[in-house]
N, C-alpha and C positions, 0 to 999 in steps of 0.2 A: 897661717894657722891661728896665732892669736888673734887677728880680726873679726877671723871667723867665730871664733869663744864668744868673743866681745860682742856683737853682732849679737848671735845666737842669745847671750846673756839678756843685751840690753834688749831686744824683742819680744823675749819672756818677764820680765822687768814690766812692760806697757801692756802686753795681755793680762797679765795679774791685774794693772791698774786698773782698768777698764771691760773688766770682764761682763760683756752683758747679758750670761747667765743669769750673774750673782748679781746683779742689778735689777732685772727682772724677778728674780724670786725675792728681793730684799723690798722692791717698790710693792709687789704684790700684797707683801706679809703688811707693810706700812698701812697699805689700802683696806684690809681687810679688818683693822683696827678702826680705821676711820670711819667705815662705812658701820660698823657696829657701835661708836659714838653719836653717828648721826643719827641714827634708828633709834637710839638712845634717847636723843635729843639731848645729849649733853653736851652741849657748846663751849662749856669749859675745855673740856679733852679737848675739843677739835681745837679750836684755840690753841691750844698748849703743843698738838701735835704739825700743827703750821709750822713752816719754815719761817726762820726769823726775815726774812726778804720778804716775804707774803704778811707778816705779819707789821714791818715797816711802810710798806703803801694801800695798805687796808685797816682801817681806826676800826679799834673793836666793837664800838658800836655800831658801825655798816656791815661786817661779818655776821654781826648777832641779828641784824635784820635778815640779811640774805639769807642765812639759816631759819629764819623762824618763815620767808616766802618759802621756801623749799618745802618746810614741812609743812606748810598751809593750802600750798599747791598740790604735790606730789605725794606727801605722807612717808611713811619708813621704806627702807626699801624690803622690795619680798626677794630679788636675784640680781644677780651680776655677774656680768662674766667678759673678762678678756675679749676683745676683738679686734685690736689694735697695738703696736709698742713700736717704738723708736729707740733706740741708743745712741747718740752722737758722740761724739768729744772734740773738742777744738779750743787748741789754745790751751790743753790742758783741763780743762772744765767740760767733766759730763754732763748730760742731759739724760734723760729718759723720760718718755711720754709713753702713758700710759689711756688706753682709750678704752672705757667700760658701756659696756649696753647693759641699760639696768629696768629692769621691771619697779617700778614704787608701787604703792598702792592704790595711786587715784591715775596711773598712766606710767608709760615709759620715756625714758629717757637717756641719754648718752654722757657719762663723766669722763674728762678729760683730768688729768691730775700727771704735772709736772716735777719733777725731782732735778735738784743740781746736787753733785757730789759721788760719789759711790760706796757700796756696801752699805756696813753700819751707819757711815756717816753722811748717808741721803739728807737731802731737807727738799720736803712740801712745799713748794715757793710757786706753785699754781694749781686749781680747784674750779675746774670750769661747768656748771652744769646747763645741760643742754634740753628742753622738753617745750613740745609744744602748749603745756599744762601753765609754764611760764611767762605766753606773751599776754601783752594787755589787752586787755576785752573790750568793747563799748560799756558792757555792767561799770569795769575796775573807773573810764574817765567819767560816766554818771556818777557815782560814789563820789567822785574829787567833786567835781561842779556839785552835788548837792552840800557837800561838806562844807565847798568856800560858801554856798546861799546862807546856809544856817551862820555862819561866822558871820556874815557880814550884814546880817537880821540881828546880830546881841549886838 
């Protein structure tokens, strides 16, 4: 009969932990800050709402480029919406991936944005965006080669 308590106990104990409701609704609210950041164009916020893990193998001056190709490419975003989410845990450490299809304004695109932790205590520790608006063109390598001509004409 105690085992069973105990059992019972420790089972609800690890659903609490890892509830991927409340991970879900808590990754969502994160996103819906960020994505209002980025439409912003304040890169500060976004910065500051990065997970310290994302923000340890990405120097803030590569971030602040990728943000500024983002909005040079794609432009703010106009929608988004859910279409994708994962919950894991193992080892003790959540995950939660979250996969958005997003309308911008010059094209659409797909954000992937990764969380370790749960609840309140998420961190943003991935930021992936996806758009065909993103790959390099013939134009983007003409640009470079003319760039090095004139460089190497002074």
């Amino acid at each position: 009969m105690i085992s069973r308590i105990l059992l019972a106990f420790f089972g609800a104990i690890a659903l609490a932990a890892c509830n991927p409701i409340e991970n879900l609704e808590q990754s969502e609210s994160k996103i819906a800050q960020y994505e209002k950041a980025y439409s912003a164009g304040n890169t500060d916020a976004l910065w500051r709402m990065s997970g310290e893990k994302l923000r340890e193998i990405t120097p803030r001056g590569d971030f602040d480029n990728l943000v500024t190709v983002f909005n040079s490419r794609l432009g703010k975003i106009e929608s988004s919406e859910r279409s994708n989410f994962s919950v894991n845990t193992n080892n003790g450490v959540t995950q939660t991936v979250i996969v958005m299809d997003t309308q911008f304004e010059q094209g659409e695109g797909t954000q992937t944005y990764t969380f370790f932790g749960h609840g309140e205590d998420m961190e943003l520790v991935g930021w992936n965006v996806d758009s065909p608006r993103l790959a390099v063109t013939v134009d983007d390598l003409k640009a470079v080669e003319d760039a090095r001509g004139e460089a190497a004409a002074e």
